[in-house]
Each structure stands twice: as C-alpha cells, then as structure tokens.
N, CA, C and O of each residue as an XYZ file, in Angstrom:
344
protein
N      -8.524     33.531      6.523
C      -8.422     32.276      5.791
C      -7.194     31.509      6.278
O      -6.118     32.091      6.414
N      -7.321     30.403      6.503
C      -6.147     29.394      7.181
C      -5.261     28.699      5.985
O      -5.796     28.174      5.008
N      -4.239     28.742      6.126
C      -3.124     28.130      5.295
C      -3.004     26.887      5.502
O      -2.840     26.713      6.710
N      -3.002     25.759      4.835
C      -2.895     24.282      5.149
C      -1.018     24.176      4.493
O      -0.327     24.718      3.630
N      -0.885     23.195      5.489
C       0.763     23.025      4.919
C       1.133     21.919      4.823
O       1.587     21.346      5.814
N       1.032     21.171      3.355
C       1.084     19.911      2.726
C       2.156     18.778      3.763
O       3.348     18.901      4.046
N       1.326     17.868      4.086
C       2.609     17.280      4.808
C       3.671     16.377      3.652
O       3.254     15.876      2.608
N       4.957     16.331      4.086
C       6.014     16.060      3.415
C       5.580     14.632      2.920
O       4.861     14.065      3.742
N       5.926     13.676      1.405
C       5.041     13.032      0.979
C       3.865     12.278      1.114
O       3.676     11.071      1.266
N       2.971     13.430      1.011
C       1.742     12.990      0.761
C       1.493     13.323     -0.849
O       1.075     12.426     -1.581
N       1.777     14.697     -1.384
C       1.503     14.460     -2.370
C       2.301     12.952     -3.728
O       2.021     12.704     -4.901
N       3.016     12.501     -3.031
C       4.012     11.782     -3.735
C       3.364     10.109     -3.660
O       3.482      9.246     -4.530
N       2.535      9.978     -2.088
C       1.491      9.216     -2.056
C       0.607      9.265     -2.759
O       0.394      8.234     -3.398
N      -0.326     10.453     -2.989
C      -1.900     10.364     -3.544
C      -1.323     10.355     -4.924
O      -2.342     10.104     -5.568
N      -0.422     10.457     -5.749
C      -0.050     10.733     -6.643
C       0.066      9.196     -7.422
O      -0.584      8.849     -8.408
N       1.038      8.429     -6.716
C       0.787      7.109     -6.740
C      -0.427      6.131     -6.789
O      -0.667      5.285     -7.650
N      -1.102      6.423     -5.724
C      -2.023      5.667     -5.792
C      -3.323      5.845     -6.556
O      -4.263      5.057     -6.664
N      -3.125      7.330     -7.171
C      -3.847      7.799     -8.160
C      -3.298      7.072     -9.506
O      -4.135      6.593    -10.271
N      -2.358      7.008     -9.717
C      -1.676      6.257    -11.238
C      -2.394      4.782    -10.938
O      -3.227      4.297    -11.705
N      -1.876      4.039     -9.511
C      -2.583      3.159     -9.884
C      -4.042      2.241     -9.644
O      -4.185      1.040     -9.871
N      -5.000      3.146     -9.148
C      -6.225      3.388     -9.850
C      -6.497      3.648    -11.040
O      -7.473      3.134    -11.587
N      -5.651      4.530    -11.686
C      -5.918      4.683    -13.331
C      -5.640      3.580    -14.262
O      -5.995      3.480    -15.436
N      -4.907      2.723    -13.505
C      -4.172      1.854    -14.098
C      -5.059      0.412    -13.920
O      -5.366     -0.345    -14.840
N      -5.336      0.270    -12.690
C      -6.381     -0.908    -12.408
C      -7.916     -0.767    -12.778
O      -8.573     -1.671    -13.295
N      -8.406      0.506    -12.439
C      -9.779      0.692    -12.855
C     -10.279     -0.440    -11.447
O     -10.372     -1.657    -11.602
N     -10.403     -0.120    -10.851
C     -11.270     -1.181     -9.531
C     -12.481     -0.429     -9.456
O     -12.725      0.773     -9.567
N     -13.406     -1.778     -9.168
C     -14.887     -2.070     -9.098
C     -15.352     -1.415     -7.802
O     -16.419     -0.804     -7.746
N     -14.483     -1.562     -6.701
C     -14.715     -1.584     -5.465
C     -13.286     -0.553     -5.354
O     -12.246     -1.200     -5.228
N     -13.123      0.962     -5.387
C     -12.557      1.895     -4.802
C     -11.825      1.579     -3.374
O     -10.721      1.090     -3.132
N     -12.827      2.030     -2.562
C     -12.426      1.901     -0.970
C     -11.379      0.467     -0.677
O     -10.226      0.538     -0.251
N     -12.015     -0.630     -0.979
C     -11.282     -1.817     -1.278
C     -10.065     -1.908     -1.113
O      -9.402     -2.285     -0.146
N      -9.647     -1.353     -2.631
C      -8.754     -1.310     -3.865
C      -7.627     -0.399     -2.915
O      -6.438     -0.717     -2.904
N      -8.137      0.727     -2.153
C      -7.378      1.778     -1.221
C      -7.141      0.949     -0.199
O      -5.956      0.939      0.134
N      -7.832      0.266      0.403
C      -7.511     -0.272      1.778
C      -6.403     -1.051      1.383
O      -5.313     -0.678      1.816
N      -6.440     -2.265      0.501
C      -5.375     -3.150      0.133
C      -4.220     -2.169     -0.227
O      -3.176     -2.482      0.344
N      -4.102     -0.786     -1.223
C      -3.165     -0.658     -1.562
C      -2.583      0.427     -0.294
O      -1.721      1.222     -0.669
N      -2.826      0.468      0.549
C      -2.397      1.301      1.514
C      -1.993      0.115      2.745
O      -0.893      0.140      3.297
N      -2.493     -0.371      2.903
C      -1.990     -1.752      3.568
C      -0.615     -2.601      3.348
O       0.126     -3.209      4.120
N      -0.610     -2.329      1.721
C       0.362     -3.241      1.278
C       1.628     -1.958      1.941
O       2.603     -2.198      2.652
N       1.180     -0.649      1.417
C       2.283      0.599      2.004
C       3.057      0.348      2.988
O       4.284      0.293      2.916
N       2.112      0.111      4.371
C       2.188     -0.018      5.147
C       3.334     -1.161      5.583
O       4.159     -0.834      6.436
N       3.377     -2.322      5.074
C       3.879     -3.786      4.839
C       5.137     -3.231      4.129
O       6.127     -3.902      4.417
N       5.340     -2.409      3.456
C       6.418     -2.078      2.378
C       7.338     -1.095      3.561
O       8.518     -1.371      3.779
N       6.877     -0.324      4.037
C       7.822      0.715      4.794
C       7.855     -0.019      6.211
O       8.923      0.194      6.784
N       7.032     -0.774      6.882
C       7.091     -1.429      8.236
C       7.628     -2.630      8.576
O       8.152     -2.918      9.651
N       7.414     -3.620      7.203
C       8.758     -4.822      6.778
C       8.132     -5.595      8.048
O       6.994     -5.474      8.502
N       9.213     -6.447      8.514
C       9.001     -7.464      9.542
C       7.827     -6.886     11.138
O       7.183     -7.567     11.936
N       7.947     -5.908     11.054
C       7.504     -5.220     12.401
C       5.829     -5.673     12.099
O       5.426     -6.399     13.008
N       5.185     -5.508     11.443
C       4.294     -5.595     11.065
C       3.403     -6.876     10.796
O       2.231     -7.188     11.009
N       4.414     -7.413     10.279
C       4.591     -9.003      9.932
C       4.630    -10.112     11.321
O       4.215    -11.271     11.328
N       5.269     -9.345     12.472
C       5.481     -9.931     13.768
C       3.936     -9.730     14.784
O       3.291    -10.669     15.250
N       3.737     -8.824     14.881
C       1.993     -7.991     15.333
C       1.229     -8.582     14.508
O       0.141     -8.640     15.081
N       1.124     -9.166     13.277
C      -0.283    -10.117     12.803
C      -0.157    -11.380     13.009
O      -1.149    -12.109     13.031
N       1.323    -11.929     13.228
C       1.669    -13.150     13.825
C       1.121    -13.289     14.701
O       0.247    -14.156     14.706
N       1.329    -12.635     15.669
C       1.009    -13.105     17.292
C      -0.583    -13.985     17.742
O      -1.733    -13.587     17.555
N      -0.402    -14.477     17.985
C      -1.517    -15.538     18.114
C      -2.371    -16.811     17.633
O      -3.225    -17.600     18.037
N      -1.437    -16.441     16.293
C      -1.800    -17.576     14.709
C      -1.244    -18.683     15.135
O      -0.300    -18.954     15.876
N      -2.298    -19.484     14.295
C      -1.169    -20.642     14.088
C      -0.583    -20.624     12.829
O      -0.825    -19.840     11.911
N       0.392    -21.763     12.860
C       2.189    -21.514     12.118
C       1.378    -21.411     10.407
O       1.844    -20.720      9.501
N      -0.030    -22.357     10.266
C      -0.302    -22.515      9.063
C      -0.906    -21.079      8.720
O      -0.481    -20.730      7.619
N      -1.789    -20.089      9.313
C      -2.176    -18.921      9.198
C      -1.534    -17.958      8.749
O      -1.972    -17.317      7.794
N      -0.036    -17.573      9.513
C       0.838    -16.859      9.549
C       1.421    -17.107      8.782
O       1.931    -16.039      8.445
N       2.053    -18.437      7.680
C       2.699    -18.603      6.641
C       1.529    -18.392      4.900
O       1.880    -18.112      3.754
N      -0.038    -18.724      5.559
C      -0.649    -17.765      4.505
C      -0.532    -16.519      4.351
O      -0.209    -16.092      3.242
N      -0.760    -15.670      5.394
C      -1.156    -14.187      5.611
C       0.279    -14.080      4.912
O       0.088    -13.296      3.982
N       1.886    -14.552      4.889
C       3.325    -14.060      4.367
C       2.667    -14.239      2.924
O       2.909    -13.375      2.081
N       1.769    -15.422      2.568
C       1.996    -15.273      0.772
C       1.237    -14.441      0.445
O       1.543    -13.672     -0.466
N      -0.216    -14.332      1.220
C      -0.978    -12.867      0.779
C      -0.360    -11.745      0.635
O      -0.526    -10.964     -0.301
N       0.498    -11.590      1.697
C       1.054    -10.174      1.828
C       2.226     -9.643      0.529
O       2.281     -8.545     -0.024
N       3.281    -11.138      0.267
C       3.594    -10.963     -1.050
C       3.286    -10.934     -2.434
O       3.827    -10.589     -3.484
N       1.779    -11.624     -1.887
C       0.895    -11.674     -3.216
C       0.596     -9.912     -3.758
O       0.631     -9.595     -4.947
N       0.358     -9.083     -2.814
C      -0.243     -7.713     -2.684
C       0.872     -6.959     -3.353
O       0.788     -6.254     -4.359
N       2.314     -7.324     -2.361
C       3.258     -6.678     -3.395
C       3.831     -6.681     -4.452
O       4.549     -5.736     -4.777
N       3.650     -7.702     -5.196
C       3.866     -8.074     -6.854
C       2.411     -6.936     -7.202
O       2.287     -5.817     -7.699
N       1.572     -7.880     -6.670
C       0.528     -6.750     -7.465
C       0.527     -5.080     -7.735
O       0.187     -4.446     -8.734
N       0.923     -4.742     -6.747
C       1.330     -3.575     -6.172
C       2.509     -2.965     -6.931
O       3.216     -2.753     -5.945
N       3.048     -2.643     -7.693
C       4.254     -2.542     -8.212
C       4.663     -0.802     -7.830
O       3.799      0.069     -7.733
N       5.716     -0.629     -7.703
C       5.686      0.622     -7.088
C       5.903      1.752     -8.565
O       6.427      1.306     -9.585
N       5.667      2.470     -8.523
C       5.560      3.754     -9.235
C       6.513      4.591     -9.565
O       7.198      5.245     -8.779
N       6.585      4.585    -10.937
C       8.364      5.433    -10.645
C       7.568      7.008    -10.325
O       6.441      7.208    -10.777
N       8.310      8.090     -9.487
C       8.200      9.074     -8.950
C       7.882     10.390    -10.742
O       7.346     11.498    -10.726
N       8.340      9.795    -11.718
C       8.120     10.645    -12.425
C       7.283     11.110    -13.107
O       7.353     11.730    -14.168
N       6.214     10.720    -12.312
C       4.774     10.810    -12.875
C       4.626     11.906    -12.870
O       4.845     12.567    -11.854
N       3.965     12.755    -14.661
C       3.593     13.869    -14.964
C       5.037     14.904    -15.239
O       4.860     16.109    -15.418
N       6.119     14.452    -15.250
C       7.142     15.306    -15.884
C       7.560     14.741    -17.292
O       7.306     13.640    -17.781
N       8.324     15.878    -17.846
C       8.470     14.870    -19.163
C      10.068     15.341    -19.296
O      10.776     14.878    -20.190
C-alpha cells in the first residue's frame, strides 16, 4: 500500500475554499472553483500575472480585466485559518 504525503498547504487550501462554498452555495460548482482559484492565483502572483493578461490588449480591456480582477477579490474575502478549532 503506498503512502501519499500531503503537500504543504493544500489542506489549508481545500479547507478554505470549502468554507467558502458553504458559504456561497453556487449553482455552478466548477465555475465558482475556477473563479475562486483564479482569484488565488491573482492574490499570491500580484502584478506578474496582471502583466501576461495585459500583453496584447488594448489599454480599455486591460483596465476592465484590473476591475474584474478586483471585483473577484472583494468577493473573495479570505478566510481566517481558524476554521474548525475552537
């Protein structure tokens, strides 16, 4: 039998994004994951990320895609870590 060896936060991820699924209740799952893993992504990658969807836009595109992207992170509110201790 093979031992799996949790990679270092993941459970601290699924944990999160499990609260907030519980919390949103979304219609559309997969969706709901793509956006909130996206926004992750945008949250720990900051400008880098922001520069690579730029590239090729025009100025009016690229200054939507900035309010979407802050739109996601308000929505998005991050999770305090103490989920499930008391």
């Amino acid at each position: 039998m093979s031992v799996f060896e949790i990679p270092e936060g993941l459970t601290d991820l699924l944990q999160n994004f499990t609260v907030q699924v519980l919390r949103e209740r979304p219609g559309d799952l997969l969706q709901f994951a793509a956006d909130y893993f996206n926004v992750q992504l945008v949250n720990r990658d900051g400008s880098a990320i922001n520069t690579r969807f730029h590239d090729g836009m025009e100025s009016y595109q690229a200054s939507q895609l900035d309010e979407d992207i802050d739109s996601e992170e308000e929505f998005y509110s991050v999770v305090d870590n103490s989920f499930g201790q008391s």
